[in-house]
N, CA, C and O atoms as a GROMACS GRO file, in nm:
protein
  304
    1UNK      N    1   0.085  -0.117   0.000
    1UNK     CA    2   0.000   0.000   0.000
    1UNK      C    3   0.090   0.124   0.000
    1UNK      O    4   0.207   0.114   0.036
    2UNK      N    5   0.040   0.235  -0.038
    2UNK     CA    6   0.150   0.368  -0.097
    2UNK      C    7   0.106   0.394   0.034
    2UNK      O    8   0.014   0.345   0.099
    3UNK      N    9   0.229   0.522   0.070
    3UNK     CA   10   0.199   0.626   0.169
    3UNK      C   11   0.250   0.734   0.147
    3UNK      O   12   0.365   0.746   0.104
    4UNK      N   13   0.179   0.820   0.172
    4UNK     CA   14   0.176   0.992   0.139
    4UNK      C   15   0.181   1.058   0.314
    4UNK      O   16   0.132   1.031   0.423
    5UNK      N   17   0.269   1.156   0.253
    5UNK     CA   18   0.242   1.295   0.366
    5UNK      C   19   0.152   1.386   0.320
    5UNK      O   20   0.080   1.381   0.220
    6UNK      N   21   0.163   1.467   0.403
    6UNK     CA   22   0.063   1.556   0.382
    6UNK      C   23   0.093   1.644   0.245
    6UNK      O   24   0.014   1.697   0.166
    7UNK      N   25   0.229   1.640   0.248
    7UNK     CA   26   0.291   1.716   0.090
    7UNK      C   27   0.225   1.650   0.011
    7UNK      O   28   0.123   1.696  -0.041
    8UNK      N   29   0.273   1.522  -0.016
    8UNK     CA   30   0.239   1.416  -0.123
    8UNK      C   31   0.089   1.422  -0.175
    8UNK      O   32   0.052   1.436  -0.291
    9UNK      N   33   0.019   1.410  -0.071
    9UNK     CA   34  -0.140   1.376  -0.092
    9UNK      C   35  -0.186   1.528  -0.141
    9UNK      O   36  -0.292   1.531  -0.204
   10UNK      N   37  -0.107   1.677  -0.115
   10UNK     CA   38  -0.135   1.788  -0.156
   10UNK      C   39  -0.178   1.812  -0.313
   10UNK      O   40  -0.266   1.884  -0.361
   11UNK      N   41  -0.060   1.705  -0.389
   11UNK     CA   42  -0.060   1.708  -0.573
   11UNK      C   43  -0.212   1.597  -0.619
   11UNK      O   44  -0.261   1.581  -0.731
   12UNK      N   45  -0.246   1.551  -0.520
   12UNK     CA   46  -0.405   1.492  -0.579
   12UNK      C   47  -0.503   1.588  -0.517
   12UNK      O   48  -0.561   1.575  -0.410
   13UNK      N   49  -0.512   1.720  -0.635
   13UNK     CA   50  -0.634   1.775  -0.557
   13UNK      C   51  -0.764   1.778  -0.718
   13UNK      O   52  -0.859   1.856  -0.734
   14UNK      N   53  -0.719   1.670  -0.809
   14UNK     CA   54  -0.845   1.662  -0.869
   14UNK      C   55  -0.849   1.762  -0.974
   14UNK      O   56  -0.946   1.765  -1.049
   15UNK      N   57  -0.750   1.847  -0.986
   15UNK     CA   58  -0.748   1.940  -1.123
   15UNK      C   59  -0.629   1.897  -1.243
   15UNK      O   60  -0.540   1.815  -1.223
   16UNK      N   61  -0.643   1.949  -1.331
   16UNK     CA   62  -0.477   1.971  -1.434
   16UNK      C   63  -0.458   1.805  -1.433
   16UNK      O   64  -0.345   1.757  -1.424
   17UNK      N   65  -0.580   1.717  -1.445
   17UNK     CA   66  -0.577   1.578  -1.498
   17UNK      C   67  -0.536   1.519  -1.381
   17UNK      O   68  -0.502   1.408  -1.420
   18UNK      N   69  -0.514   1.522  -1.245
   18UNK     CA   70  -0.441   1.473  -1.118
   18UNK      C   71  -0.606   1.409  -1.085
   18UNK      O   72  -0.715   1.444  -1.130
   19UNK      N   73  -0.571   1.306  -0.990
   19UNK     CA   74  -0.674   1.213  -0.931
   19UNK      C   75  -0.707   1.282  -0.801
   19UNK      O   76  -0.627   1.341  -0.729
   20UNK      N   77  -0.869   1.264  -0.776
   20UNK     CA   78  -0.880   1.363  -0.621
   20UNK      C   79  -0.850   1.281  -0.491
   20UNK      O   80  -0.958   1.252  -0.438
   21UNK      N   81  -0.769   1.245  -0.436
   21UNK     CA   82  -0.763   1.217  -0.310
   21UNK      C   83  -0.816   1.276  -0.229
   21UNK      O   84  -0.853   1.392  -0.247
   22UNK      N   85  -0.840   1.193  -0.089
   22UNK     CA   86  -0.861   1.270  -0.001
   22UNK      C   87  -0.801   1.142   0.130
   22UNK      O   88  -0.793   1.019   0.123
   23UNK      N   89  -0.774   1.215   0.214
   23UNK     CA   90  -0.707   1.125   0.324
   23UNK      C   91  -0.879   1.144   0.485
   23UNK      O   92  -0.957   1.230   0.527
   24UNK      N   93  -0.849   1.019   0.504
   24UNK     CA   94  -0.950   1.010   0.650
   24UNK      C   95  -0.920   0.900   0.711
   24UNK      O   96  -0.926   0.786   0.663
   25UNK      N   97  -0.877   0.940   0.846
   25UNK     CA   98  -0.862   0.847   0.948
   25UNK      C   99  -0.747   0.766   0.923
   25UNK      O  100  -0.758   0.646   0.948
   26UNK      N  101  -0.633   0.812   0.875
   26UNK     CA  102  -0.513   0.776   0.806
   26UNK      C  103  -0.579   0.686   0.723
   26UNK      O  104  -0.541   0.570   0.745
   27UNK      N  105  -0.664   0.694   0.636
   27UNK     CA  106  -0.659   0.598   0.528
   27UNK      C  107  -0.651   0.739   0.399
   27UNK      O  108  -0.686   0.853   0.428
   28UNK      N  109  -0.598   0.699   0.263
   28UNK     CA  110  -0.577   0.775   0.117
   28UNK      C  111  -0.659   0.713   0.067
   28UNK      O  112  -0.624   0.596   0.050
   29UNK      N  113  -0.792   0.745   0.022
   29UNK     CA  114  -0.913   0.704  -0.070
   29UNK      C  115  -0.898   0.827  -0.197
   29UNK      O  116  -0.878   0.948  -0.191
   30UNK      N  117  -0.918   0.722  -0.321
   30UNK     CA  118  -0.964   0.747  -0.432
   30UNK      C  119  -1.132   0.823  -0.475
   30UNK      O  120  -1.215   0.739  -0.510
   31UNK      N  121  -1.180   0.969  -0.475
   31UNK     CA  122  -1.277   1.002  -0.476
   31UNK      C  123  -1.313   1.092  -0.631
   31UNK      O  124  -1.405   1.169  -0.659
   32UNK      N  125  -1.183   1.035  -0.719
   32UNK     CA  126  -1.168   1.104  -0.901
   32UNK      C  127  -1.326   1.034  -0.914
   32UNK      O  128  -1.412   1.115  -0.948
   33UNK      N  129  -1.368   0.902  -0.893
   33UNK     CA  130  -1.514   0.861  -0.966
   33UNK      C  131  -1.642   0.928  -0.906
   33UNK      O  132  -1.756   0.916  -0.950
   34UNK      N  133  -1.601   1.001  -0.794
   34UNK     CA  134  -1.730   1.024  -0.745
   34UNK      C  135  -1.787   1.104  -0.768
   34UNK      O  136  -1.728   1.207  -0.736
   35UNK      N  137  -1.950   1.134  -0.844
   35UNK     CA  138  -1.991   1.276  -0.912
   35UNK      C  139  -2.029   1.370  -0.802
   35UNK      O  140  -2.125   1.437  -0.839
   36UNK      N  141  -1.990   1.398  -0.683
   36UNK     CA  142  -1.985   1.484  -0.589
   36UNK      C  143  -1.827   1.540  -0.606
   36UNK      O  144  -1.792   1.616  -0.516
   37UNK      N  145  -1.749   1.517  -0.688
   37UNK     CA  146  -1.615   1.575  -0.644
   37UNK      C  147  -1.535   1.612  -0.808
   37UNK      O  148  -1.425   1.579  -0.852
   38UNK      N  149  -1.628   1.682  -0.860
   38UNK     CA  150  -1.579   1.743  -1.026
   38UNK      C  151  -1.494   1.846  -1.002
   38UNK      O  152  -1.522   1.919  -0.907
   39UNK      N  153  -1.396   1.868  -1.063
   39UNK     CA  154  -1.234   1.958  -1.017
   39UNK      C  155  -1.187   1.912  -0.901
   39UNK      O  156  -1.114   2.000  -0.857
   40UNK      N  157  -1.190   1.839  -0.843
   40UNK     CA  158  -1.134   1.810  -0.681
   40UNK      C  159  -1.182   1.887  -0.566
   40UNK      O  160  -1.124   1.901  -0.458
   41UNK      N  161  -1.340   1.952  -0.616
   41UNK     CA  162  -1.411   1.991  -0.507
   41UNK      C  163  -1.561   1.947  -0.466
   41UNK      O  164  -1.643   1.900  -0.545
   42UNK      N  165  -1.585   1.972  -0.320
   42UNK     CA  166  -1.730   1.926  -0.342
   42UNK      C  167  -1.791   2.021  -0.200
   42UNK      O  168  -1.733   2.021  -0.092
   43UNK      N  169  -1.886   2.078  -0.222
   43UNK     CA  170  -1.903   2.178  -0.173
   43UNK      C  171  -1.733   2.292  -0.104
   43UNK      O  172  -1.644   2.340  -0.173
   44UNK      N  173  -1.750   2.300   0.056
   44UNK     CA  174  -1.640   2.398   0.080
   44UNK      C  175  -1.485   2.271   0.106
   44UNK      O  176  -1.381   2.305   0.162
   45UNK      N  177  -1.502   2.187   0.071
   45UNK     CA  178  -1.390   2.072   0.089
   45UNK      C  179  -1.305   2.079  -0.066
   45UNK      O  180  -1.347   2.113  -0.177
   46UNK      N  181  -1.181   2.036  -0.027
   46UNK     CA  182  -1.107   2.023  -0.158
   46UNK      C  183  -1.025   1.880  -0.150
   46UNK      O  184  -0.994   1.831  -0.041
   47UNK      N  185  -0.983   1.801  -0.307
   47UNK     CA  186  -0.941   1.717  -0.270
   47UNK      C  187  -0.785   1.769  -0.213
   47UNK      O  188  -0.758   1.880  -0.168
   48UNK      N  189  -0.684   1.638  -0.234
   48UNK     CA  190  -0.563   1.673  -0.185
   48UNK      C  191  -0.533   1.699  -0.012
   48UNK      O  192  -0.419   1.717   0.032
   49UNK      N  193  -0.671   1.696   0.082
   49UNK     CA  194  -0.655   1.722   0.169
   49UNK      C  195  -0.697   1.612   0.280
   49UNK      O  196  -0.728   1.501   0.238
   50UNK      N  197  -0.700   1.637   0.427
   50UNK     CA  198  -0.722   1.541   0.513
   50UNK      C  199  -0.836   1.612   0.583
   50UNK      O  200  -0.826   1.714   0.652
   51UNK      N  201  -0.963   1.535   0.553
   51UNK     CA  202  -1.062   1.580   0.624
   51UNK      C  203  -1.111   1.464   0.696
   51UNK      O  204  -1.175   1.367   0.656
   52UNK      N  205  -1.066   1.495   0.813
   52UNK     CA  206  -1.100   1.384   0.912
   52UNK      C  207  -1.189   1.484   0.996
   52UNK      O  208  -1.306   1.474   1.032
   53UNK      N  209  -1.076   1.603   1.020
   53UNK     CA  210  -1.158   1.707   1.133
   53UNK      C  211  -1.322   1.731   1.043
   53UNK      O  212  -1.425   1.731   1.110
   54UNK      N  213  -1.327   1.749   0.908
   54UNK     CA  214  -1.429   1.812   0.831
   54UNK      C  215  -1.551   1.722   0.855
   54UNK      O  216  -1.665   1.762   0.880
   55UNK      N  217  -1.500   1.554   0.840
   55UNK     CA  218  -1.640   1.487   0.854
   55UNK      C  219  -1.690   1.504   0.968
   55UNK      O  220  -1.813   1.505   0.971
   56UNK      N  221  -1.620   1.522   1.092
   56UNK     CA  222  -1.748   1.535   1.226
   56UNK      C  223  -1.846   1.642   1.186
   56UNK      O  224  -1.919   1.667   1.282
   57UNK      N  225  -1.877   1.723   1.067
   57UNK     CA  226  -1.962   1.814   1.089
   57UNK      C  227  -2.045   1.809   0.974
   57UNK      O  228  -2.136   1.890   0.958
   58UNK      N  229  -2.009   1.684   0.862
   58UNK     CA  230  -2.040   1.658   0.774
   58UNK      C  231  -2.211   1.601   0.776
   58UNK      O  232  -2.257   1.538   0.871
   59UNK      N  233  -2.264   1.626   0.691
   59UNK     CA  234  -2.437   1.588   0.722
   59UNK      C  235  -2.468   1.401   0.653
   59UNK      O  236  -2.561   1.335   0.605
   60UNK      N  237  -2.368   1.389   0.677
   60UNK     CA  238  -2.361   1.215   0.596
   60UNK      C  239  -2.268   1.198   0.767
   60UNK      O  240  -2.225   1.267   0.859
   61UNK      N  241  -2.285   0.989   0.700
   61UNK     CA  242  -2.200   0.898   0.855
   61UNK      C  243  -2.064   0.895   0.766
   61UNK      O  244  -2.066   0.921   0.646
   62UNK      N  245  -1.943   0.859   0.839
   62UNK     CA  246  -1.835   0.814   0.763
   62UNK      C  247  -1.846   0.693   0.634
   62UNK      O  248  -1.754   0.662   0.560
   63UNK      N  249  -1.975   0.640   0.632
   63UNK     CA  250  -1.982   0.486   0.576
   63UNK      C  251  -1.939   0.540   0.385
   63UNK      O  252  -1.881   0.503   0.283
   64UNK      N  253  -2.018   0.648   0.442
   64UNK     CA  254  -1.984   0.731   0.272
   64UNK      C  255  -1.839   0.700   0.213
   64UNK      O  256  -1.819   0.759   0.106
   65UNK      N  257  -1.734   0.622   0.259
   65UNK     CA  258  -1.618   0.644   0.278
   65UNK      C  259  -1.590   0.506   0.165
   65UNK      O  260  -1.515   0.484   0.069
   66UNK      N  261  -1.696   0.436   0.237
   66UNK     CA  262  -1.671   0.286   0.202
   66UNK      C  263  -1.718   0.263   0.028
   66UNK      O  264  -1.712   0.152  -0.023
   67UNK      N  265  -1.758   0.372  -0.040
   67UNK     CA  266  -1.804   0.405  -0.161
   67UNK      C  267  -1.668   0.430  -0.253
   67UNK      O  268  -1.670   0.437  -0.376
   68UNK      N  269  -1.540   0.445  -0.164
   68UNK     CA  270  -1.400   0.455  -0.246
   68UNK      C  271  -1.306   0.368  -0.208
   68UNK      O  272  -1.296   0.324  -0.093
   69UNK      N  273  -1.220   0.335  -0.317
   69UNK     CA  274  -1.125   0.237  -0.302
   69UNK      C  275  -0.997   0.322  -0.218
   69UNK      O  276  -0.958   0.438  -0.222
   70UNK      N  277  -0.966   0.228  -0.160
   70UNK     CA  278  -0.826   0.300  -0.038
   70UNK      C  279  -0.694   0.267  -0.147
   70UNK      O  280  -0.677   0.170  -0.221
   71UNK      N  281  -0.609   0.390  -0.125
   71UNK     CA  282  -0.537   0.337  -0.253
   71UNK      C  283  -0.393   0.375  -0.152
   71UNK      O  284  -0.277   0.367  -0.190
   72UNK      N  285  -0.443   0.419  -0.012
   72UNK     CA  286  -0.320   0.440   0.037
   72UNK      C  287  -0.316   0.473   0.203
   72UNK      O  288  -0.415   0.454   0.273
   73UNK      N  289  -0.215   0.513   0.246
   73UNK     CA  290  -0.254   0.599   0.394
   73UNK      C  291  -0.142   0.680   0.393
   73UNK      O  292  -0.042   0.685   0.322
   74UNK      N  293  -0.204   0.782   0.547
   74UNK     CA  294  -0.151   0.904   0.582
   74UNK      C  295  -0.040   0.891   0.643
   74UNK      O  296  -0.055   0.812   0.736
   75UNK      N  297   0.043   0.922   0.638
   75UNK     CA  298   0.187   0.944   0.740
   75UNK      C  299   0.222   1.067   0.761
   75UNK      O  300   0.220   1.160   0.680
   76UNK      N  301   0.266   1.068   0.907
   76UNK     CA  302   0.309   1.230   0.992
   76UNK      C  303   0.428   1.223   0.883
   76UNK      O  304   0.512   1.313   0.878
   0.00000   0.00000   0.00000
């Protein structure tokens, strides 16, 4: 399994042909297929980033999660 820092996972934010990552709960999920996330955004979230803090306030459960393939995890 790959692992990204926070740099690394920064260059998947879903624009300029790049795949949208997004990191949660140290896991790196694949979210380029999902039609909630066109340019690497979806509402005030962007890909490339770690929204772990973002889902506690998110109006969905984490299960939403389980809708993407893990293609990696987070490292300090």
């Amino acid at each position: 399994m790959q692992t990204f820092t926070t740099a690394e996972l920064a260059k998947y934010d879903g624009t300029g042909g790049n795949p949208a990552y997004v990191a949660y709960k140290g896991k790196v999920y694949d979210l380029s297929d999902g039609p909630n996330w066109s340019d690497g955004s979806h509402y005030m979230h962007s890909a490339g980033e770690d929204l772990t803090e973002e889902m506690e306030t998110s109006p969905h459960s984490d299960d939403v999660m389980n809708d993407f393939p893990v293609v990696g995890e987070l490292i300090s």
